[in-house]
C-alpha positions in Angstrom: -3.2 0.4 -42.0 -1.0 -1.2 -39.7 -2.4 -2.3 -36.6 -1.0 -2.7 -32.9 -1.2 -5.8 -31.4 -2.7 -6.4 -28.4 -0.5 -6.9 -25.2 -0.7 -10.3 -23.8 -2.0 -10.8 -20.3 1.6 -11.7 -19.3 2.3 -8.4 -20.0 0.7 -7.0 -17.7 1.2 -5.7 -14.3 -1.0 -7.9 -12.1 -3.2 -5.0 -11.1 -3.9 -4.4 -14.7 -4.4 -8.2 -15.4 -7.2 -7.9 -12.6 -8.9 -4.7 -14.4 -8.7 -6.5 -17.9 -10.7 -9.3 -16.3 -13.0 -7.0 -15.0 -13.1 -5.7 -18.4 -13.9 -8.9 -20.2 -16.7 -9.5 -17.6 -18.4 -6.4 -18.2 -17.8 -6.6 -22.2 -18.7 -10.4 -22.9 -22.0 -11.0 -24.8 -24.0 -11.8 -21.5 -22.1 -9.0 -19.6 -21.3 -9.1 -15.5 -23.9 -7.1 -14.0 -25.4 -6.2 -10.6 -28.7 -4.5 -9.7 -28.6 -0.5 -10.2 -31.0 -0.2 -7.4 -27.9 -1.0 -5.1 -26.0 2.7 -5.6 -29.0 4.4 -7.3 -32.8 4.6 -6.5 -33.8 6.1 -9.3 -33.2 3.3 -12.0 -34.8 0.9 -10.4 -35.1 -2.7 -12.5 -31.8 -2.1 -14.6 -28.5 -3.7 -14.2 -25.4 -2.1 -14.6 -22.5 -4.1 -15.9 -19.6 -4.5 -13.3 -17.1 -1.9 -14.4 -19.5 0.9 -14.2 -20.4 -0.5 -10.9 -17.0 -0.4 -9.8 -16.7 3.5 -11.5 -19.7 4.9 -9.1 -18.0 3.1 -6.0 -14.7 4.8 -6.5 -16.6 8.4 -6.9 -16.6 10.2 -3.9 -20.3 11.1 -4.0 -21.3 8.0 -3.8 -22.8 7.0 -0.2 -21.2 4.7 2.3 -24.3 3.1 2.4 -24.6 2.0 -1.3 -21.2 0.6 -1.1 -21.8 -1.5 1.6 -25.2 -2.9 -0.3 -22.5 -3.5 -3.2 -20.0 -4.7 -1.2 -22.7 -7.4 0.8 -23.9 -8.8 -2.4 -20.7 -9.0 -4.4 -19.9 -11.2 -0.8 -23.1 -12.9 -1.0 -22.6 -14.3 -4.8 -18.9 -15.4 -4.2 -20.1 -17.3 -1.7 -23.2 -18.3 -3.4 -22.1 -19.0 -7.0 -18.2 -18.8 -6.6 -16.3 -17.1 -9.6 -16.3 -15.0 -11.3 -17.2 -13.0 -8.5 -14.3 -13.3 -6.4 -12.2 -11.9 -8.9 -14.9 -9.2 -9.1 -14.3 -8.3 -5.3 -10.5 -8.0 -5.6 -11.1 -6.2 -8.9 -13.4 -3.8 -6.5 -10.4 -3.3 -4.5 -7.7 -2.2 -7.0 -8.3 1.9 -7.4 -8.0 2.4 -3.6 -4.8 0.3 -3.6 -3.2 2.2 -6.4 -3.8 5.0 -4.6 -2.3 3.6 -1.2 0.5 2.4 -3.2 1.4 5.6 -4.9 2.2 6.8 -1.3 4.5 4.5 -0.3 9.1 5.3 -1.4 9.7 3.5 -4.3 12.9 0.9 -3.8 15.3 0.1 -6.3 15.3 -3.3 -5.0 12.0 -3.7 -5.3 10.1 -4.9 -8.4 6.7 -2.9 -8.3 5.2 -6.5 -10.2 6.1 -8.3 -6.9 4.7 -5.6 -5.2 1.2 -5.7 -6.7 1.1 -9.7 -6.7 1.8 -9.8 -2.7 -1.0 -7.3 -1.8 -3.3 -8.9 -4.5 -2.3 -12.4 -2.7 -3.4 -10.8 0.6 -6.6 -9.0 -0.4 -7.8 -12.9 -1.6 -6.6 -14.1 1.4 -9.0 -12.0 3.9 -12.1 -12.1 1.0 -11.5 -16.4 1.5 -12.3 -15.6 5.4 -15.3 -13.1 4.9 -18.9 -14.2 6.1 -22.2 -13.0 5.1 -22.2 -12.2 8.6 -19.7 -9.6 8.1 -20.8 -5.9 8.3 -21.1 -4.4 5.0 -19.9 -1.4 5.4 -16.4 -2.6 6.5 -15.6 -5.5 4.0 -14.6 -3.1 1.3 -12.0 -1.4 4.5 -11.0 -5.0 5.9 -9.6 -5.7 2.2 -8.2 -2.9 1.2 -6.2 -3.0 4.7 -4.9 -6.2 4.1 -3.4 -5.1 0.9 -2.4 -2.2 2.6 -0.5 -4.1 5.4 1.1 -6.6 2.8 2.5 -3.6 1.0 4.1 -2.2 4.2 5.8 -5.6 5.4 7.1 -5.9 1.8 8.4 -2.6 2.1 9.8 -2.9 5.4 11.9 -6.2 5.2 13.3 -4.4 1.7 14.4 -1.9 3.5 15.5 -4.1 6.3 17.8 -6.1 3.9 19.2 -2.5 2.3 19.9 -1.2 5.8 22.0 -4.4 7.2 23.6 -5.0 3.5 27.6 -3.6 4.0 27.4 -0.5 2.0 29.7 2.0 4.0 28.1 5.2 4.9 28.8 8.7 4.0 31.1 10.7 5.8 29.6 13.5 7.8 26.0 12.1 6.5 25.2 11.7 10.4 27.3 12.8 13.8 30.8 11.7 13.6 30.9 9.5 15.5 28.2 7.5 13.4 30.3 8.1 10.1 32.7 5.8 10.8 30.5 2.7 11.0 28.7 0.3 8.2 24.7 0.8 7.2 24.3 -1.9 9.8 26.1 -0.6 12.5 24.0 2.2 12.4 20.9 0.7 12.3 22.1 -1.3 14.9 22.8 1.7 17.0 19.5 3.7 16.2 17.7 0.8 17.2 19.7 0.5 20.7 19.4 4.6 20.9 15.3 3.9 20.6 15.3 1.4 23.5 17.4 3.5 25.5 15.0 6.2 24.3 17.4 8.4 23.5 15.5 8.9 20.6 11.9 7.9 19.7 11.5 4.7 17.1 9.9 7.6 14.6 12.9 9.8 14.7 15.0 6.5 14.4 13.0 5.1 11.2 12.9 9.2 9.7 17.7 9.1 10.6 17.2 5.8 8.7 15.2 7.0 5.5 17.0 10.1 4.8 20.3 9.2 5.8 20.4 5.3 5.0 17.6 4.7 2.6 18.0 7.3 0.2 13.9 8.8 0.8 14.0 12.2 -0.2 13.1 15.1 2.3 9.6 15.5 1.1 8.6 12.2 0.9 9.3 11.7 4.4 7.5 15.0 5.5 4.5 14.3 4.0 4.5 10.4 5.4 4.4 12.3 9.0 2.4 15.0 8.0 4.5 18.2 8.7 6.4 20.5 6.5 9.8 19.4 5.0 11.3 22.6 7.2 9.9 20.7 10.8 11.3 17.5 9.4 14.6 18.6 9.7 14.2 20.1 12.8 13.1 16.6 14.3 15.7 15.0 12.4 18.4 17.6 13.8 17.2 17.3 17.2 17.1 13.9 17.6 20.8 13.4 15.7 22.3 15.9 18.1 21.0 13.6 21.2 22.3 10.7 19.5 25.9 11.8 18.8 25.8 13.5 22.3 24.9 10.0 23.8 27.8 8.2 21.3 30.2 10.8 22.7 29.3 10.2 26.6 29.2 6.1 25.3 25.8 5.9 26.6 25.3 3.1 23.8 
């Protein structure tokens, strides 16, 4: 029978390379394990190898509390013992960011590898930093929001560079007056409009994803939690108090 072969690690997308580490810890002939008693009282002497570890912390039944007993001592033995349990901690980390990343627009311009590899970079960053000191319950939070803030800088200087690249915009895609400029110019001009607060900054960044960036309707709606129908009647609102302001050269 013919049989697959394997994919190399280079392969893989770095999230995946950190789960098939986690994999090989759990599955190696002395496996990874940590104490059961630290998510469940009722086994108490047995060790559960890391990846089933990691499974009960990403159910939503499990406590806050026994996560923050996992996270302390997964702390406790990187700083104690050093790897492998550092890569254990990031691994820890990677079923929240997938969901956080799932979330964000997805750019052309933007390799999702690159992507993966700069929040992975910052979630090892802020574990380098944490103490046993720290409180339990929010080391598992503080790296997940580092990863979280990396993938929004990333996201926003991409966008950055798309808005001021010289790609002419659309006639009619916003007031008239607007039409007749480059992507930059009118970035330029929503962000004078939001200083002169003509417009608020959100209504500037929602003219510049749906008219400039190319985020769909929906995505945007749900990003500011209302309905697609009240997104459009922001984005309406705030374009007709921007073309009246171009036509009275307010800006």
């Amino acid at each position: 029978m013919h049989r697959t072969a394997p994919l190399s690690l280079s392969a893989l997308s770095p999230f995946d390379q950190v789960d098939a580490a986690l994999l090989d810890l759990a599955s190696a002939p002395r496996p990874l394990t940590l104490p059961s008693v630290l998510l469940s009282a009722s086994e108490p002497g047995a060790a559960w190898p890391v990846d089933l570890v990691r499974a009960r912390m990403a159910h939503p039944s499990t406590p806050g509390a026994a996560r923050a007993r996992v996270w302390a001592e997964i702390v406790r033995r990187r700083l104690t013992f050093g790897e492998p349990w550092g890569t254990v901690a990031v691994a820890m980390t990677v079923p929240v960011l997938r969901r956080a990343l799932a979330r964000l627009p997805r750019l052309r311009e933007l390799d999702r590898s690159e992507l993966e590899q700069e929040v992975l970079t910052a979630v090892i960053e802020q574990l380098t930093i944490l103490t046993p000191e720290e409180a339990p319950e929010e080391i598992g939070l503080q790296l997940v929001r580092a990863g979280d803030r990396a993938a929004h800088r990333l996201l926003y200087a991409t966008q950055r560079e798309r808005r001021l690249g010289p790609l002419p915009l659309e006639e009619g895609t916003v007031g008239q007056p607007l039409a007749t400029g480059s992507q930059a110019q009118v970035y330029l001009v929503l962000e004078r409009a939001a200083r002169a607060e003509i417009i608020t900054p959100s209504e500037a960044e929602l003219i510049a994803a749906t008219r400039l960036d190319g985020q769909s309707a929906k995505e945007c709606a749900n990003s500011a939690g209302i309905s697609v129908r009240a997104m459009f009647r922001r984005r309406s609102a705030a374009e007709q108090r921007l073309t009246k302001a171009l036509l009275e050269e307010q800006l």
